[in-house]
C-alpha positions in Angstrom: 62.1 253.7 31.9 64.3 250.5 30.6 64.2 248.1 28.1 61.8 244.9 28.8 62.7 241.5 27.6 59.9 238.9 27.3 61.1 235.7 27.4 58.7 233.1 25.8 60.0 229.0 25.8 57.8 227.1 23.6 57.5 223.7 22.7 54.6 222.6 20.9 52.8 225.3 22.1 50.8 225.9 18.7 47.4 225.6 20.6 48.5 228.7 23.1 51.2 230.4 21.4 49.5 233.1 19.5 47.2 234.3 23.1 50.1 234.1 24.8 52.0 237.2 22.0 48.7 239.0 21.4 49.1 239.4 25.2 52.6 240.9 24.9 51.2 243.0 22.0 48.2 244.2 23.9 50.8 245.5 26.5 50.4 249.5 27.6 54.1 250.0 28.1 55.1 249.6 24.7 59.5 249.6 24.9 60.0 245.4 25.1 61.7 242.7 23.1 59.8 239.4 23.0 62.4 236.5 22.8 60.4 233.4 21.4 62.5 230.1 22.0 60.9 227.5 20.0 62.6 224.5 21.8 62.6 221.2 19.3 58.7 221.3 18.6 56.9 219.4 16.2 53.8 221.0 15.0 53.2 224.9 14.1 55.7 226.4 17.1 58.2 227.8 14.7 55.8 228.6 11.9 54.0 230.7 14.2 56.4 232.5 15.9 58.3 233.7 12.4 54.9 234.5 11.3 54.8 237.1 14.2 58.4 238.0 13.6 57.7 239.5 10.3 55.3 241.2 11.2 57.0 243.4 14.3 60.4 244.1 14.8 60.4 243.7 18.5 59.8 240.2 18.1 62.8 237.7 17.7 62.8 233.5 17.5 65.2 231.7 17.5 65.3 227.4 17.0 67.2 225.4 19.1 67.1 221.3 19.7 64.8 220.3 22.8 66.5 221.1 25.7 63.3 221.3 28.3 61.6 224.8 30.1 64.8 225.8 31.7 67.3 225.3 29.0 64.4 227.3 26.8 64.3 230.3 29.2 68.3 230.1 30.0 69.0 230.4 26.0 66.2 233.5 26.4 68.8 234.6 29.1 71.6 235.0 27.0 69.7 236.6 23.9 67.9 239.3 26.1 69.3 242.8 26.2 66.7 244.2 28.4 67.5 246.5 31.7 64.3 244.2 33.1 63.6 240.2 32.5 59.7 239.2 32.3 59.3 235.3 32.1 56.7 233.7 30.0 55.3 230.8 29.1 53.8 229.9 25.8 50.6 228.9 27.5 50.1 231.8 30.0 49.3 235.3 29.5 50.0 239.3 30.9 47.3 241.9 31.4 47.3 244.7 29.0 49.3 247.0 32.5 51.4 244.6 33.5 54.6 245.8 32.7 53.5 249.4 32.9 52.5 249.1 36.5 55.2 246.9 37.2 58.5 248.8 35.7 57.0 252.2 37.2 57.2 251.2 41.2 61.1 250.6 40.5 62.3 254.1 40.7 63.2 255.3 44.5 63.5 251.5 45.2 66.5 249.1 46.6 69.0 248.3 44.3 68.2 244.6 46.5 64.6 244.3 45.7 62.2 241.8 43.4 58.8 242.9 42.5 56.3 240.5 41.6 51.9 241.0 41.4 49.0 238.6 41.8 47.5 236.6 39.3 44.6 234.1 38.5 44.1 230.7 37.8 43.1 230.9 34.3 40.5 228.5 31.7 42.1 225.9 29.8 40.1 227.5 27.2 40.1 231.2 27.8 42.8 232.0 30.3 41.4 235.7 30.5 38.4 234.0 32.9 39.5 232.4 36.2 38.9 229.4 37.6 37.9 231.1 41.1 35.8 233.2 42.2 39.0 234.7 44.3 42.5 233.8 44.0 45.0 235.2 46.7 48.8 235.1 47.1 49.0 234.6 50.5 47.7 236.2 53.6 49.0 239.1 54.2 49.2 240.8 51.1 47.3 243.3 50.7 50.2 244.8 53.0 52.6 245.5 49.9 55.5 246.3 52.5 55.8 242.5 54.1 58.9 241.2 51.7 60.0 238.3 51.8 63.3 236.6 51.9 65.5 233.5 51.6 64.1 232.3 54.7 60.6 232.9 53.8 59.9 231.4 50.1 62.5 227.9 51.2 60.0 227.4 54.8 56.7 228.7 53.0 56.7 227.7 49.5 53.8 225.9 48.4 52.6 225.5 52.1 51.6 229.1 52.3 53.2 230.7 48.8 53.0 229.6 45.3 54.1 232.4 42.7 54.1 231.7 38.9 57.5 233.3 37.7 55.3 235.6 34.8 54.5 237.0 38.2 57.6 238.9 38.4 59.2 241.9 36.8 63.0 240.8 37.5 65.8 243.7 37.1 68.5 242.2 34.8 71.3 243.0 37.0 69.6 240.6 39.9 70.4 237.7 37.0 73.5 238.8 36.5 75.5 235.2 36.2 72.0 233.1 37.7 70.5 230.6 35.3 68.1 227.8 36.0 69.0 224.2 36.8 67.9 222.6 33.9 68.4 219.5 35.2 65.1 220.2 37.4 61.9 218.8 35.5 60.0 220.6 38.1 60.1 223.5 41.0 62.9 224.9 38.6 61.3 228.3 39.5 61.6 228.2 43.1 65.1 227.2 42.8 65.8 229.8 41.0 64.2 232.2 43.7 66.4 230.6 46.2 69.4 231.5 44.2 68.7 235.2 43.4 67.4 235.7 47.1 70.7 233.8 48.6 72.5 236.7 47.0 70.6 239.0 49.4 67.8 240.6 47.6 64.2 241.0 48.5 60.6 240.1 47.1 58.1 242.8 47.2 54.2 242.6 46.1 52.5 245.2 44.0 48.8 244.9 44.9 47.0 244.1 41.5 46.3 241.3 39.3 48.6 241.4 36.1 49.1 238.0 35.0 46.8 234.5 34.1 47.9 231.1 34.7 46.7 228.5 32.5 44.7 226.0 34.1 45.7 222.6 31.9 45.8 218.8 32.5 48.9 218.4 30.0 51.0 220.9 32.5 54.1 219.5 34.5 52.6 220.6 37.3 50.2 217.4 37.4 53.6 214.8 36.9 53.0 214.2 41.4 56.3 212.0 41.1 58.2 214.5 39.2 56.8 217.3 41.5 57.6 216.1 45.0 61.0 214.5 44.3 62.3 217.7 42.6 60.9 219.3 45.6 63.0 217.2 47.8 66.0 218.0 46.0 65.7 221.6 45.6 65.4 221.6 49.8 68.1 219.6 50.4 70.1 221.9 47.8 69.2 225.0 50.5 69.3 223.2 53.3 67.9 225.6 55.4 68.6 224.1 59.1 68.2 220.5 59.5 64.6 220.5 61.5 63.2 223.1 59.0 64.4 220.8 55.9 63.2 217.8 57.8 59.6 219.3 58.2 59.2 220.3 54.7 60.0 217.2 53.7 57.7 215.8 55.4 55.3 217.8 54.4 55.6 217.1 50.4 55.7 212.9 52.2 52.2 214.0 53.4 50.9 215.5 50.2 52.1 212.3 48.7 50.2 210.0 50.7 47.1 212.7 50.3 47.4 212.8 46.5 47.4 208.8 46.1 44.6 208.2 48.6 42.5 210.7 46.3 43.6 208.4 43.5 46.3 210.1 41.5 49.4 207.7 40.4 52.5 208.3 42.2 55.9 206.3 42.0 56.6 205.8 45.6 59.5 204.0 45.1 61.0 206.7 42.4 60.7 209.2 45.3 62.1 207.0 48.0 64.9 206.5 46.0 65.7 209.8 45.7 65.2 210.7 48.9 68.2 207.8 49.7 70.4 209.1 46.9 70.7 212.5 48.7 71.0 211.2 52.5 73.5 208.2 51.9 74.3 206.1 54.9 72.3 208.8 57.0 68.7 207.9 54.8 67.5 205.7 57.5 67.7 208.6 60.3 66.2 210.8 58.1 63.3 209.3 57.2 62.8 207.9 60.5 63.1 212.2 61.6 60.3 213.0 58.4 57.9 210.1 59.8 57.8 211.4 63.4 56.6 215.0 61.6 53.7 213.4 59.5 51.5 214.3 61.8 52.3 218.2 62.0 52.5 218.7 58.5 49.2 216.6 58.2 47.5 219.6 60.4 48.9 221.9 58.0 47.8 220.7 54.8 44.2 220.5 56.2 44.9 224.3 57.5 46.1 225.0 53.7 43.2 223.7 52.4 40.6 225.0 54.7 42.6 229.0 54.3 42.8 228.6 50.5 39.0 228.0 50.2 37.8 230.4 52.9 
């Protein structure tokens, strides 16, 4: 059916790093290349990695100076030779049918379209039991024909989508020239939808679990201040209608103000400033504009929270 290639970035992943390749090991469809980019770590990354090198050929590492996540997975980029790109990280893990239920739906498809599956929110300590009694994608998708476009994942991401990139199963030719912005610290992955989907292709759900996410306090995710202002930039890189961008904005402005009244510390001013840096002379109006909309997006972080839970 097509080549696989499994791109792992790893830096100091020691503690996770051999779940993560048993994982690829334990895989039912069996023709893949794992790419292990150890990224500048410090402890056992490299030692390993090699150690499962020699001991199957479809394994490869390679060593590079730390360059961050999406320098790791854009070096993984250029080494793959796969027909079919599967991201993931050194902390994360695949079902053992993953790839086989994945790479099978492909035939008879779109040249256009993106499939991606479900997943769970994983144990810090055993990321094969989740952290839920239920996780779900979004409503809607048990119905594997609503796709989604550009549109879609810039107005609804992380207010009614969030989708880990091991999620996917990414045709190679959909990369073709599309790397990730490595000079994102954060919501590099949704940019990197953006960009793919721009192009005109599609995202398509399978129906079925194939994939765990971590759970884990040391994960970028946490960094708020990071989070939001890389969120801020990666709209205003889309801009996707000036009352649409406005909104989301305002919405991550909410989640800021939620986040710190629940006691997490956030560098308003860092955000702020970025916020400035990308409207100029126009700032002013724009986050008068975002302020007038704190109420709406307010309502729908409530709704978010209530639907999430339910």
């Amino acid at each position: 059916m097509g080549l696989v290639s499994i791109i792992i970035p790893a830096y100091n992943a020691a503690r996770f790093l051999k779940t993560t390749i048993h994982s690829v090991l334990a895989q039912t469809y069996t023709d893949w290349e794992c790419i292990i980019v150890d990224d500048g770590s410090t402890d056992d990354t490299a030692k390993i990695a090699t150690a499962f090198e020699n001991t199957d050929a479809r394994i490869r590492c390679f060593h590079k100076s730390n360059g961050g996540l999406s320098s790791a997975r854009n070096f993984g980029l250029i080494k793959s030779r796969g027909e079919y790109i599967q991201f993931l990280d050194a902390d994360d893990i695949l079902f053992p049918e993953k790839l086989e239920k994945m790479i099978g739906r492909y035939w008879d498809l779109d040249k256009k379209t993106v499939l991606f599956c479900d997943y769970i929110y994983g144990l810090a300590d055993d990321p094969y039991q989740t952290c839920d009694t239920e996780h779900k994608l979004f409503h809607g998708y048990e119905n594997e024909g609503a796709g989604f476009d550009f549109k879609k994942i810039y107005k609804f991401w992380d207010v009614k989508i969030t989708i880990p990139v091991h999620c996917f199963l990414f045709p190679a030719e959909a990369l073709k020239g599309h790397r990730f912005d490595e000079a994102l610290k954060s919501k590099e992955d949704w940019d990197f939808h953006l960009g793919i989907l721009e192009k005109g292709y599609k995202y398509y759900p399978i129906n079925f679990i194939g994939c765990s996410y971590r759970s884990s306090d040391t994960s970028m995710s946490r960094n708020q201040t990071v989070m939001i202002s890389s969120a801020i930039y990666v709209l205003h890189k889309w801009k996707y209608g000036f009352l649409v961008y406005i909104y989301r904005v305002a919405y991550y402005f909410c989640q800021e103000i939620l986040l710190q009244a629940r006691g997490e510390k956030i560098d308003n001013q860092k955000i702020r400033s970025v916020f400035r840096d990308l409207h100029g002379k126009y700032a002013s109006v724009s986050m008068f504009c975002c302020l007038l909309l704190l109420p709406v997006a307010f309502i729908q972080k409530v709704y978010n929270f209530i639907r999430i839970r339910s």
